[in-house]
N, C-alpha and C positions, 0 to 999 in steps of 0.2 A: 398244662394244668397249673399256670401262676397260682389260681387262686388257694392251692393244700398249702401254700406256705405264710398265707393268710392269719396274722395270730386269730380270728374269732373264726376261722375253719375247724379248728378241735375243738371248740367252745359248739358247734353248730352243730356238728356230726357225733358228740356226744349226747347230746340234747338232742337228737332224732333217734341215738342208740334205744338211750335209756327213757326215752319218751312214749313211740311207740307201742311199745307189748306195756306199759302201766296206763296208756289211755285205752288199750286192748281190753287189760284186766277192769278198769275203771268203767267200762262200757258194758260189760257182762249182762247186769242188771236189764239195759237196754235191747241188746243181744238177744236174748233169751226172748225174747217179744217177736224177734224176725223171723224171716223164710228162711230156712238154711243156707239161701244162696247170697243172700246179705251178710252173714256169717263166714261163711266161707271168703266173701269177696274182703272184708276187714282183716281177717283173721291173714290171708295173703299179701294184703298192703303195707300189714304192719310186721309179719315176716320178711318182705323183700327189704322194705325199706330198713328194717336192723341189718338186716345181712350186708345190703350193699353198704351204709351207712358204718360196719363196722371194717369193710372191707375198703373202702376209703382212708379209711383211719389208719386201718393198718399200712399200706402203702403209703401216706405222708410220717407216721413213725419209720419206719423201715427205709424214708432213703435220709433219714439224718443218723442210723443207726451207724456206728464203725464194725471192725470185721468182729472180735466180742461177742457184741451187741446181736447180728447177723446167725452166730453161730449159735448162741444161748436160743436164738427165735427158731434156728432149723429143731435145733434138739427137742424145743416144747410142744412144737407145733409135729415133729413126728410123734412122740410118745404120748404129749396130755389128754389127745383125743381118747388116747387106745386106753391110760389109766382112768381117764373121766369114765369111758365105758364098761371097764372093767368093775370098775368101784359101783356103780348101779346095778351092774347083773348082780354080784354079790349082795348088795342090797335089798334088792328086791326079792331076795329070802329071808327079809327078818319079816315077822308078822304085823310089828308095831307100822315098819313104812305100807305095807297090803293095807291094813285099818285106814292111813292116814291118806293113801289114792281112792280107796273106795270112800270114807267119808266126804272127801273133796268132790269127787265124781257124783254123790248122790247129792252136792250140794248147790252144784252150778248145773245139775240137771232135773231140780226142784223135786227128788226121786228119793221118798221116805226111807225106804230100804232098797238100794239096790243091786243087783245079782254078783254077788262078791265073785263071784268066780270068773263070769263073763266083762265085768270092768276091770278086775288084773289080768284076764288074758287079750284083751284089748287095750290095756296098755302097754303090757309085754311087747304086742306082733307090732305095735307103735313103734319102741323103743327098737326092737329087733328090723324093723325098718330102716330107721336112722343109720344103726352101724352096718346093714347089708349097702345102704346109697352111699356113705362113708368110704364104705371098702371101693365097691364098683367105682367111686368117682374117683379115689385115689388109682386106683389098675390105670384107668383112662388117660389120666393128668400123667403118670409116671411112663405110659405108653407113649402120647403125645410129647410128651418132651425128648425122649430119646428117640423120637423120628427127627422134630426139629434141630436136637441139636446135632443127627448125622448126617443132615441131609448135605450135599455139595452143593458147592457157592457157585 
């Protein structure tokens, strides 16, 4: 993979990051017009491609990082997920953020009033999604690796 060491490869893979999910967002208007399966098919193109596209990224930072560098990335990359997560659950018992998902929710689903109760608990079992595939993939990746690295040569 010559080409991550490419200077216009972070310049490329940033610009598909940070691209992606604002012509997502920018598209909405349009969106809203489709079958939901045109929705769903965007909505996954422009998730795969940030993810891979930041995961790229990461691994051309990561092999010019020194050991530092390396250990600072083990440290955030165990913890930041678990406080980003943490800091949302908490969150989402203040009322002002409930107001500001349900007004957004009634507003990208052209939905004059809608059912306060049923758009925060569908954003909840959302969010509680994320950190149960979170958990499970980490068990997996933490499993898998210590088969790999017992295995005999």
């Amino acid at each position: 993979m010559s080409w991550l060491n490419k200077p216009y490869s972070m310049l490329a893979l940033t610009t598909i990051m940070i691209g992606l999910p604002v012509m997502f967002i920018a598209a909405i208007p349009w969106l809203k017009q489709q079958p939901e399966s045109v929705v769903y098919l965007c909505a996954g193109i422009a998730a795969t491609g940030t993810v891979v596209a930041s995961f790229v990224l990461a691994i051309q930072k990561h092999q010019k990082f020194d050991e530092w560098h390396r250990s600072a990335a083990r440290f955030s990359s165990q913890w930041g997920w678990l406080a980003g997560a943490g800091t949302i659950a908490i969150l989402l018992s203040f009322p002002a953020l409930q107001n500001a998902i349900v007004a957004v929710s009634g507003s990208l689903g052209d939905v004059a009033a809608p059912d306060r109760k049923l758009v925060l608990m569908a954003f909840t079992g959302g969010f509680m999604s994320v950190v149960l595939a979170q958990m499970v993939c980490t068990l997996l990746l933490s499993a898998g690796w210590r088969y790999w690295m017992s295995r005999s040569e």
